[in-house]
N, C-alpha and C positions, 0 to 999 in steps of 0.2 A: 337494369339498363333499359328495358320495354318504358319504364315509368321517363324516364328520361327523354327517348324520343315523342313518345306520349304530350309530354310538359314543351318540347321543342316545337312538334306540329302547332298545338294550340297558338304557344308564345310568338311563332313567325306569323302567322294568320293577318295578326294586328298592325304589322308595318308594313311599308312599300320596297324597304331594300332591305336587304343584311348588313349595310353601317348602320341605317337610322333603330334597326334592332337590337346593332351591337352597342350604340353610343344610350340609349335607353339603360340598356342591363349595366351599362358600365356606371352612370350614375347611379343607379338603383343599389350596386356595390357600393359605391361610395359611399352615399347617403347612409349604409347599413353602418360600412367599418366607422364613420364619426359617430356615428350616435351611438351605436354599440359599446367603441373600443377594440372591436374583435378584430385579429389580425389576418394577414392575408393565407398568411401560413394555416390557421383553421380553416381559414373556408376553403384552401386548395386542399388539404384532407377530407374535408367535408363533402367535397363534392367531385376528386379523384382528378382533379384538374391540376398537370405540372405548376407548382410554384414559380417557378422564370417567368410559365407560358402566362401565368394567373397577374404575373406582374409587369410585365412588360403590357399586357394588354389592357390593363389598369392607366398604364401609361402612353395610352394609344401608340403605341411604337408594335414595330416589326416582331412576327410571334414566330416566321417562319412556317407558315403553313400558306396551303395554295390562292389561289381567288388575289385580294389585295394585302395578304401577308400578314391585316391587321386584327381580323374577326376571329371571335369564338367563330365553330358550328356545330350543327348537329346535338351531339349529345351533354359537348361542354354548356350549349346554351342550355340545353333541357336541363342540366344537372343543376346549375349555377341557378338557373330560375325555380327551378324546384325550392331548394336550399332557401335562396331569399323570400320566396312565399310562405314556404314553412316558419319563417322568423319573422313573417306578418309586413314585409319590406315587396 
């Protein structure tokens, strides 16, 4: 979990908001599952992130968490960005 907030701190550093953060990592997913094939369902085990919460926010819709209802935070970003850097994404 440390590594994840670790991966979080660094990864916010580099934007101005938490969309322009969120809409980054969101392509950054994308770009992985087409060229991969890998589905959403791994990388929401892979990185302990609810599958709904993983797909819905895939689909810039409402995730149900606080702020504007639409963002990862904290440790989902850290996990998620961990994940795709490890897979060289």
């Amino acid at each position: 979990m440390e590594d994840s907030y670790d991966s979080w701190l660094e990864y916010s550093r580099k934007f101005q908001s938490k969309e322009e953060m969120n809409n980054h990592l969101r392509d950054r997913m994308k770009k992985f599952i087409k060229e991969t094939k890998t589905t959403q369902r791994e990388i929401a085990r892979k990185t302990k992130i609810h599958e709904s919460a993983l797909s819905q926010w895939k689909h810039n819709k409402d995730i149900g968490t606080s702020d504007n209802n639409k963002n990862l935070f904290c440790l989902e970003v850290g996990s998620l960005n961990t994940y795709l850097s490890n897979m060289g994404y």
